[in-house]
C-alpha positions in Angstrom: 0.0 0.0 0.0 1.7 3.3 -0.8 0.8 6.5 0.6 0.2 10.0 -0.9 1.1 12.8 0.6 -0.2 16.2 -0.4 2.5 18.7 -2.2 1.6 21.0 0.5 2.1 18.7 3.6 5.4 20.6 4.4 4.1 24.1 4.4 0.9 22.8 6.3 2.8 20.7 9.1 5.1 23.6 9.6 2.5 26.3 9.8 0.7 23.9 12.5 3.9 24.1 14.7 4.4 27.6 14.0 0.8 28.4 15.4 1.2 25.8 17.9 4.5 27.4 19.3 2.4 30.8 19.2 -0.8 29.9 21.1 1.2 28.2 23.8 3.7 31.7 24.4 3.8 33.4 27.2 3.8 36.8 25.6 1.3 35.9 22.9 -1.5 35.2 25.9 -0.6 38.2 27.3 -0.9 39.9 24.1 -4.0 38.9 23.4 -5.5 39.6 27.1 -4.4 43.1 26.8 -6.1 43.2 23.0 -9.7 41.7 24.4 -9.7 44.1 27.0 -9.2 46.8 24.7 -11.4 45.5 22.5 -14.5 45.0 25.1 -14.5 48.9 25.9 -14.3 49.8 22.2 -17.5 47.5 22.3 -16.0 45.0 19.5 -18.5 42.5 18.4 -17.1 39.4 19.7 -13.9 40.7 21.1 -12.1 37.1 22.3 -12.1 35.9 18.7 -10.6 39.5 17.0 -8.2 39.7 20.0 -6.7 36.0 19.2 -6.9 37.1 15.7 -4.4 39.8 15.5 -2.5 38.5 18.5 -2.1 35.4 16.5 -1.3 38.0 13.0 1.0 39.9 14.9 3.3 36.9 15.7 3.4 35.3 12.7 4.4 38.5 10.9 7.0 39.2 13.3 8.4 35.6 13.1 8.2 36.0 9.2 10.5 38.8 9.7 13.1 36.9 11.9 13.8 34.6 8.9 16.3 35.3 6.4 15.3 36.9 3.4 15.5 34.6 0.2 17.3 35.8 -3.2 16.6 34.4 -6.5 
């Protein structure tokens, strides 16, 4: 029996550690504490999910930035 695996696996299973590194950092729940009370007296419709949201945007971009550019 051979197995297929999708030519997107890698990107897929790395993104899913990436995010997984993310939700379970220190500074990213603190992060996104401070952004869902922020966002509960701006009156946000559903304030938890925007505050994980950008918390969760704001550290991938920055660990985007961290890795070396690529030149072609």
């Amino acid at each position: 029996m051979s197995y297929y695996i999708d030519e997107d696996h890698s990107f897929y299973r790395d993104l899913a550690e990436k995010i997984t590194n993310i939700v379970h950092n220190k500074e990213f729940n603190s992060l996104q504490s401070e952004l869902e009370i922020l966002y509960l007296k701006l009156g946000f419709e559903k304030p938890k999910k925007h505050a994980f949201q950008d918390a969760l945007y704001s550290f991938l971009v920055q660990e985007e930035r961290l890795l070396p550019v690529k030149a072609y």
